[in-house]
LOPAKE-910805 format. One record per residue (C-alpha): x, y, z. Coordinates in nm, 2 decimals. Example, Ala and Ser with C-alpha at 12.3 -4.5 7.8 and 13.67 -1.06 7.14 Angstrom:
2
        x        y        z
     1.23    -0.45     0.78
     1.37    -0.11     0.71
This chain:
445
        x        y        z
     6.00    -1.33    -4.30
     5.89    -1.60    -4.04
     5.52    -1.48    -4.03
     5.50    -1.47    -4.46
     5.24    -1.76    -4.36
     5.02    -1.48    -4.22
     4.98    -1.30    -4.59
     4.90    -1.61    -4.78
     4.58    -1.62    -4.91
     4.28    -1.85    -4.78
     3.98    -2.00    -4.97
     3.66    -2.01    -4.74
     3.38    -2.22    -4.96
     3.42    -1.98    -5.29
     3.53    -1.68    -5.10
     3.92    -1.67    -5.14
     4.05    -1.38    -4.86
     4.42    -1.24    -4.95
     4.56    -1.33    -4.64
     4.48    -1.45    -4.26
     4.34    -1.21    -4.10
     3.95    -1.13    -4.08
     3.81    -0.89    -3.80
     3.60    -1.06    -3.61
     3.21    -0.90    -3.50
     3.30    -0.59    -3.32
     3.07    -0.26    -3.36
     2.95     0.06    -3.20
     2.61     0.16    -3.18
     2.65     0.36    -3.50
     2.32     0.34    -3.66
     1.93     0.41    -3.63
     1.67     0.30    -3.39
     1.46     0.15    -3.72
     1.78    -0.06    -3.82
     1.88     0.15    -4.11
     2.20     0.20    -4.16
     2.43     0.56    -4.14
     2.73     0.65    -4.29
     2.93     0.64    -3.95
     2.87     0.27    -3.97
     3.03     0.26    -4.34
     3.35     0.45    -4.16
     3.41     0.28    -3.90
     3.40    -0.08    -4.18
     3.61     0.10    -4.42
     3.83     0.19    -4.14
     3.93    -0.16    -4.08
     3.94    -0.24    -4.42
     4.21     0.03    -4.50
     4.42    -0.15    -4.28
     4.53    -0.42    -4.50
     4.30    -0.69    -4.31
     4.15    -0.97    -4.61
     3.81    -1.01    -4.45
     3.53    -0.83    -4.20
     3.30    -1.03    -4.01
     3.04    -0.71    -3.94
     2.91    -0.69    -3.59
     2.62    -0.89    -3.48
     2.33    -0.80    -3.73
     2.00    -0.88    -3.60
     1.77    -1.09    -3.87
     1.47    -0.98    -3.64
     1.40    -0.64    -3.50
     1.32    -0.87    -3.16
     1.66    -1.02    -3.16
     1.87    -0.70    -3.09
     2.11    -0.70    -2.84
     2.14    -0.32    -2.83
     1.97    -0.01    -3.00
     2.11     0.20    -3.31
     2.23    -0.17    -3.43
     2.20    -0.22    -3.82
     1.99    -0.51    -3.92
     1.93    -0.73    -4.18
     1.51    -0.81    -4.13
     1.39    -0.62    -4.41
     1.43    -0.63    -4.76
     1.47    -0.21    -4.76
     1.76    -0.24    -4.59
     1.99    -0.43    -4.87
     2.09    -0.09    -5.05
     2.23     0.00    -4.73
     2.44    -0.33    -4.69
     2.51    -0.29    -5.08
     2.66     0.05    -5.07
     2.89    -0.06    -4.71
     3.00    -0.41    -4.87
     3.14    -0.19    -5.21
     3.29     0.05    -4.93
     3.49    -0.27    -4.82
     3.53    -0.42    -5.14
     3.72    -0.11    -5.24
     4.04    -0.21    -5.06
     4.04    -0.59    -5.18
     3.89    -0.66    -4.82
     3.61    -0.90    -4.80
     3.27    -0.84    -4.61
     3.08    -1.15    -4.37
     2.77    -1.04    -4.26
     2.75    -1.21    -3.93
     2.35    -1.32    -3.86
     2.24    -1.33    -3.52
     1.96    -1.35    -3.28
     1.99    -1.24    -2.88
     1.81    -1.45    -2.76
     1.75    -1.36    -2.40
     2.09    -1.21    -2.40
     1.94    -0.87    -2.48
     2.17    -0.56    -2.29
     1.96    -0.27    -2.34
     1.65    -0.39    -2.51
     1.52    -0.03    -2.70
     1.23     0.10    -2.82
     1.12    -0.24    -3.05
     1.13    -0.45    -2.76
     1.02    -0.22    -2.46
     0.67    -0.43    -2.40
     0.83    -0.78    -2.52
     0.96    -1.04    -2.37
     1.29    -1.18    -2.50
     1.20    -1.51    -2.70
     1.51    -1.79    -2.61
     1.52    -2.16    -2.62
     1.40    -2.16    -2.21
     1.23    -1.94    -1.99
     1.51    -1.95    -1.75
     1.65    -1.60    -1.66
     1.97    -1.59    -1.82
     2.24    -1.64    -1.52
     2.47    -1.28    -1.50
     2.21    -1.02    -1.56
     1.90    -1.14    -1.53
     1.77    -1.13    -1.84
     1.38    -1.23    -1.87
     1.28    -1.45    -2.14
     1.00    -1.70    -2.30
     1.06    -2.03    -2.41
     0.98    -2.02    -2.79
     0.71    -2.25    -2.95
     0.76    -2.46    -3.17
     0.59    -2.24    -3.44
     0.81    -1.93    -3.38
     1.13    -2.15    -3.38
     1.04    -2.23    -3.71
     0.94    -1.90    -3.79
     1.34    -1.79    -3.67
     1.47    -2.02    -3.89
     1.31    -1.89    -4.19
     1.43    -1.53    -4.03
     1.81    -1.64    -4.09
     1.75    -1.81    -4.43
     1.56    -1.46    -4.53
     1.86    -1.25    -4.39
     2.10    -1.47    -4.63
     1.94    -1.38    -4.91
     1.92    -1.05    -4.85
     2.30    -1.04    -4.78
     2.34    -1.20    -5.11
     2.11    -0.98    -5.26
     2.31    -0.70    -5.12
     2.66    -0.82    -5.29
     2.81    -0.97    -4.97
     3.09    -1.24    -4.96
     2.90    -1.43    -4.76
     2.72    -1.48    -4.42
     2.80    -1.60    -4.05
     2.58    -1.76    -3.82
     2.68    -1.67    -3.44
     2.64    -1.96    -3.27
     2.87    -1.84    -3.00
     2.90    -1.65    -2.67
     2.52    -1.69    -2.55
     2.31    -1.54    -2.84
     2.03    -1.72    -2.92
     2.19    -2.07    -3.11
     2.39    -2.12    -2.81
     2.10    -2.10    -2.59
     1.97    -2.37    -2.84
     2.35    -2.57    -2.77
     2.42    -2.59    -2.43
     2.31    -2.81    -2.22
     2.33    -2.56    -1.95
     2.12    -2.37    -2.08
     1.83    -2.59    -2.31
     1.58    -2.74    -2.09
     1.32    -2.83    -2.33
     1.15    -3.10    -2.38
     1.05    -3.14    -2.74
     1.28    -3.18    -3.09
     1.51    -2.90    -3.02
     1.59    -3.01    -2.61
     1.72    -3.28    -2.46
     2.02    -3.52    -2.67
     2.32    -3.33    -2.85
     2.14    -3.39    -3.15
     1.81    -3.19    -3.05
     2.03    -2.91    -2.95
     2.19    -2.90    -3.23
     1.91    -2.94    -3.43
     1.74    -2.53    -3.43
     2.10    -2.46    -3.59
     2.11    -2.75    -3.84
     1.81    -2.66    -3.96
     1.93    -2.24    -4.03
     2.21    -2.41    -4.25
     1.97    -2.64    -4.47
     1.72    -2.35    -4.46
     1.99    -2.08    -4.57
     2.12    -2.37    -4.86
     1.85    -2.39    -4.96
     1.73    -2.03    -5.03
     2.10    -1.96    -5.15
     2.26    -2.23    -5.29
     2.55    -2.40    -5.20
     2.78    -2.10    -5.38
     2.75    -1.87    -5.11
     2.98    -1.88    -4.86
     2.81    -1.93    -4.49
     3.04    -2.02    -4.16
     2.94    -2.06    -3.83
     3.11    -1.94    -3.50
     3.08    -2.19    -3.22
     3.20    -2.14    -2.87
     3.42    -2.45    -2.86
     3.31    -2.48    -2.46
     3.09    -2.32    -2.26
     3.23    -2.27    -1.92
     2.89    -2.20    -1.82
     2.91    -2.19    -1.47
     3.05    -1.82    -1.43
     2.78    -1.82    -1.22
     2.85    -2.10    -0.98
     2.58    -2.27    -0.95
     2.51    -2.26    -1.31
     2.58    -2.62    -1.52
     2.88    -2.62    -1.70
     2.72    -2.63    -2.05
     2.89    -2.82    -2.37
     3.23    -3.03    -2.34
     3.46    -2.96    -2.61
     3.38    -3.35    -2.72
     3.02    -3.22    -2.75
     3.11    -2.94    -2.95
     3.34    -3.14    -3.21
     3.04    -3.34    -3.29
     2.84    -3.03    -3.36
     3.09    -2.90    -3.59
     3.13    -3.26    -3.74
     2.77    -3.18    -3.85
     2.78    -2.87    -3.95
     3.05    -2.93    -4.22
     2.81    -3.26    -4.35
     2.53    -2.98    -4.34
     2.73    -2.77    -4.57
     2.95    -2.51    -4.39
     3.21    -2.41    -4.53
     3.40    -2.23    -4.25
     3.43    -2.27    -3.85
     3.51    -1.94    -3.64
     3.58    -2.08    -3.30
     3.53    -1.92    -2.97
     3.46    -1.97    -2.58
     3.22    -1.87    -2.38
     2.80    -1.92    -2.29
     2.75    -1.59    -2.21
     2.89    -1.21    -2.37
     3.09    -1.06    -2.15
     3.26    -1.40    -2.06
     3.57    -1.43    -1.80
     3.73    -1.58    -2.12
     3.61    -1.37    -2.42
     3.70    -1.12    -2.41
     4.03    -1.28    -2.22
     4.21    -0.99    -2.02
     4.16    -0.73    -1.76
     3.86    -0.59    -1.57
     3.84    -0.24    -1.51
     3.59    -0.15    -1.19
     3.62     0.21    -1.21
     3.52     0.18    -1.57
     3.22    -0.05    -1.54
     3.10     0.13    -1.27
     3.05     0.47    -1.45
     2.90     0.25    -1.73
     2.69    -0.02    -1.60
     2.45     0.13    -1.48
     2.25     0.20    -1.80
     2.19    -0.19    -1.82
     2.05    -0.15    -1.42
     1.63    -0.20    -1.55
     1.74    -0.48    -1.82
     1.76    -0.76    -1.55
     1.68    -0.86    -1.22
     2.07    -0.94    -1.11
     2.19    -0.58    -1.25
     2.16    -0.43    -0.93
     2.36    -0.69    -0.76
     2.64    -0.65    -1.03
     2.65    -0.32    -0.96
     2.70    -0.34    -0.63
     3.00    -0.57    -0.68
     3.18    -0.34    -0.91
     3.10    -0.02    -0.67
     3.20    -0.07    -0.39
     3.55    -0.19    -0.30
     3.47    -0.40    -0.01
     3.26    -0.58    -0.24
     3.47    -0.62    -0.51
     3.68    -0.90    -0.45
     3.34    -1.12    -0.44
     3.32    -1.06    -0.82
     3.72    -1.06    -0.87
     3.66    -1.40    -0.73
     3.36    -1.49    -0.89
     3.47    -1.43    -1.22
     3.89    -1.46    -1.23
     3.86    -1.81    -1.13
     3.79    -1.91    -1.48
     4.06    -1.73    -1.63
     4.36    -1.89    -1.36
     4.62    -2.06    -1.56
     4.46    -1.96    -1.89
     4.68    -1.72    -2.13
     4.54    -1.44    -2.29
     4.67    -1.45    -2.64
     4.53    -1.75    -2.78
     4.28    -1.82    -2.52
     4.11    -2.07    -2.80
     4.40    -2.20    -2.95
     4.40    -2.58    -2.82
     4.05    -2.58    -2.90
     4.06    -2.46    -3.22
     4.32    -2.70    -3.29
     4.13    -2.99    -3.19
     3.79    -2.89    -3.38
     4.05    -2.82    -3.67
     4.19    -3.23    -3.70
     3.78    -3.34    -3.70
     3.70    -3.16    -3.98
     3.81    -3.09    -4.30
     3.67    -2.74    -4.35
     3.89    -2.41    -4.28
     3.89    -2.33    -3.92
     3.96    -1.96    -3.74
     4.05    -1.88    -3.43
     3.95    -1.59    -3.23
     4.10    -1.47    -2.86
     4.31    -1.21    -2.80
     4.54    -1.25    -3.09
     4.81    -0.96    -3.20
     5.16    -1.14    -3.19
     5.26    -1.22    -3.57
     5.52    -1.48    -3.47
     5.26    -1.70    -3.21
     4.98    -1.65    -3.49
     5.26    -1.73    -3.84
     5.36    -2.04    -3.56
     4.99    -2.21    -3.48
     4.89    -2.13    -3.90
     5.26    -2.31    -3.98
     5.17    -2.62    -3.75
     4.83    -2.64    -3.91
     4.65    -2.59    -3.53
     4.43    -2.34    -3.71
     4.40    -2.14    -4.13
     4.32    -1.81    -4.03
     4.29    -1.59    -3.71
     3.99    -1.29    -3.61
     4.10    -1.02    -3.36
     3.89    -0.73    -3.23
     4.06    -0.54    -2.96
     4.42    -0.59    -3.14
     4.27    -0.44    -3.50
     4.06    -0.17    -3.25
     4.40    -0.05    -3.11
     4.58    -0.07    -3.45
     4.36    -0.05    -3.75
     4.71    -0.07    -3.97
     4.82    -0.39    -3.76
     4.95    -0.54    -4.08
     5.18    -0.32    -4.13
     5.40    -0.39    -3.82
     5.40    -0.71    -3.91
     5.56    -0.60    -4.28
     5.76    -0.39    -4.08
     5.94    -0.66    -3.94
     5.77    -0.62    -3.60
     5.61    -0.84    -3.38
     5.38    -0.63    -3.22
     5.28    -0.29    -3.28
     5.45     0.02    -3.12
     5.14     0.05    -2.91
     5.01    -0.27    -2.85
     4.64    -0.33    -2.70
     4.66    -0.38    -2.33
     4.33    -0.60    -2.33
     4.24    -0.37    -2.05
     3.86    -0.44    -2.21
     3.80    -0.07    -2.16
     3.69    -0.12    -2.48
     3.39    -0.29    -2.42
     3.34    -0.14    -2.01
     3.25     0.18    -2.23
     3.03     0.02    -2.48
     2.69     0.09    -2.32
     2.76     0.46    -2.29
     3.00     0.59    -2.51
     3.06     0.52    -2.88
     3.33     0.21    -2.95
     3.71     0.26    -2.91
     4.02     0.25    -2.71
     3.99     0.38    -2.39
     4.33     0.34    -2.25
     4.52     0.67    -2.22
     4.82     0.52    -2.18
     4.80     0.45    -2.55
     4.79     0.79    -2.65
     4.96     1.13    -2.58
     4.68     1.31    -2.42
     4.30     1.27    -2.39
     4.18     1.46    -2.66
     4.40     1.24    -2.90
     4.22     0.98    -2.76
     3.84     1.12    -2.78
     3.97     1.25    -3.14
     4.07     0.90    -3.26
     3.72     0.73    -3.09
     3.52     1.04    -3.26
     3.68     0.97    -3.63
     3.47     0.76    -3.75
     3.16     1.06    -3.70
     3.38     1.26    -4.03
     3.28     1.23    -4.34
     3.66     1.19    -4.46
     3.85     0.92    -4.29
     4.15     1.03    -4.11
     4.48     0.83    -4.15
     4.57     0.50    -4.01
     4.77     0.58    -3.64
     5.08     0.46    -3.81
     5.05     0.70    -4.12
     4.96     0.96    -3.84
     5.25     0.93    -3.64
């Protein structure tokens, strides 16, 4: 077969994954307000895992209750959660799939803030409003920057505690280490503002503080947004160059990554992750549970309601993606981080083609690829591909209904024309609530 590349395995650091495919940070809100974990979290893992894929990268897990992007989100900021993380990574490791805890920090990119944060500000590298929503935030001090950086280290050790392949920093799509990044978005004035190097700096110093709590064994990548494309917002600056950002991951590798997981994007959603449609009817019915988050929600959803007002946001936000495909989004950009550096690098964007993926890996533009909305719409995706196939029967439309439904409604595909009715659909969504996984859609049809 031309795509036998895709099934080879790959060594990341220590952590050897039995082929190229890792899901990349995608989650529900499946867990408690306290950051405990459930067993509906362990499905829907487990669910992915059956599917033949050689490594999960978990959804964003918050290393501080104040860096939550949404409620019911497991977390990582206490030492009473590792049993939980324990007994889900064994879930994993049951079907030779390996498990990335991916640590994160909102920054002021915080949706729907909950019950921990209702009377606290968001804590970011500025105290700039973040652009979209609105967001409010506070410029961190020097002392809780620090204090952050000790927060990541801590939730390393705790994954490692917990039996976890290893760990992820998400330095990508607007979360707090991007804020740190971007030059469109860092305005301080002190060590971590102002040169690439100072910017850099807040997520140099998470490596050598996670090295040095847990050794250079355990496996720790990063995912970087290869450019910013921060003016989604007009007016906004552009944010990091892709030059920029090969300099960053330059350092990270001397700092002693062992992985890159590139992206695009200063802000989550971004016109170009996730790459695809935009479905107004289906924010609109939706959106308005982020309406008291931000100052600018308001205006959003105005845009998305009302027809004569929605070719101002069509606008607004398409231009970015003109001329751009949606398979591969990333691909040139991974490619060029991939010749600067020495370290295994992984695409994300839209991927679900086994010939364009088995081509890119052949060429050497790229080792590995991450997909959420492909694996979403076909947990058994790998299985096409041994098929002979080059897509699934039902391929994902990357209508993003996905992630329009998010704020409401538990995680899943939302477009109908995948399925034979609706309750097929609300049944597949829902699975992940029994206690005995259902089969894979290929096994059930």
């Amino acid at each position: 077969m031309a795509n036998d590349i895709i099934f080879q395995p790959l060594n990341l650091g220590k952590v050897t994954i039995k082929n190229r495919i890792l899901r990349s940070s995608l989650s529900g809100r499946w867990d408690n307000e306290d950051g405990s974990g459930t067993q509906t979290r362990i499905n829907w893992e487990t669910k992915f895992a059956r599917g033949g894929i050689g490594g999960i990268i978990s959804s964003f897990v918050p290393v501080t209750m104040h860096g939550r992007i949404l409620p019911n989100y497991a977390t990582i900021h206490t030492d009473d959660h590792i049993p939980f993380w324990r007994e889900l990574g064994a879930a994993v490791h049951r079907y030779d799939c390996k498990f990335i805890m991916q640590l994160s920090h909102s920054g002021r990119q915080q949706d729907m803030p909950g019950l921990s944060n209702q009377n606290r500000i968001a804590l970011s590298s500025t105290s700039r409003r973040e652009s979209l929503h609105g967001f409010p935030c506070q410029a961190m001090t020097t002392a809780q920057v620090k204090d952050t950086i000790a927060a990541f280290a801590e939730g390393a050790r705790r994954a490692r505690e917990a039996g976890l392949d290893g760990v992820e920093l998400h330095g990508a799509n607007g979360y707090l280490i991007t804020q740190f990044l971007s030059s469109g978005i860092n305005d301080r004035k002190d060590e971590y503002g102002g040169s690439l190097e100072n910017r850099a700096r807040f997520l140099l110093d998470i490596i050598d503080a996670i090295r040095a709590k847990v050794g250079r064994d355990f496996q720790l990548q990063v995912k970087i947004s290869a450019i910013d494309y921060n003016n989604v917002v007009p007016w906004e600056g552009r944010g990091n160059t892709l030059k920029e950002t090969i300099q960053i991951c330059k350092w990270v590798e001397e700092h002693g990554a062992d992985a890159l997981h590139v992206s695009m994007g200063s802000l989550f959603p971004h016109p170009l992750n996730p790459p695809g449609g935009f479905a107004f009817d289906t924010i609109t019915r939706n959106y308005d549970a982020m309406l008291s988050s931000g100052t600018r929600t308001l205006r959003n959803y105005f845009l998305f309601r009302y027809r004569l007002l929605r070719p101002i946001f069509y606008l607004v936000w398409f231009r970015q993606k003109w001329g751009k495909p949606i398979e591969g989004v990333g691909a040139e950009s991974a490619k060029a981080i991939k010749q600067a550096v020495s370290i295994p690098v992984i695409s994300t964007g839209g991927w679900q083609t086994g010939s364009l993926i088995a081509r890119h890996i052949h060429a050497g533009d790229f080792d590995a690829v991450s997909m959420a909305r492909g694996l979403l719409a076909n947990h058994d995706l790998m299985d096409f591909w041994r098929q002979g196939k080059d897509v699934p029967d039902r391929p994902c439309t990357h209508c993003n209904k996905c992630l329009l439904n998010a704020p409401k409604h538990p995680l899943g595909c939302y477009e109908l024309s995948r399925f034979p009715d609706f309750q097929a659909m609300v049944d597949e969504i829902t699975s992940v609530y029994r206690e005995t996984p259902p089969p894979l859609m290929a096994a059930a049809q």
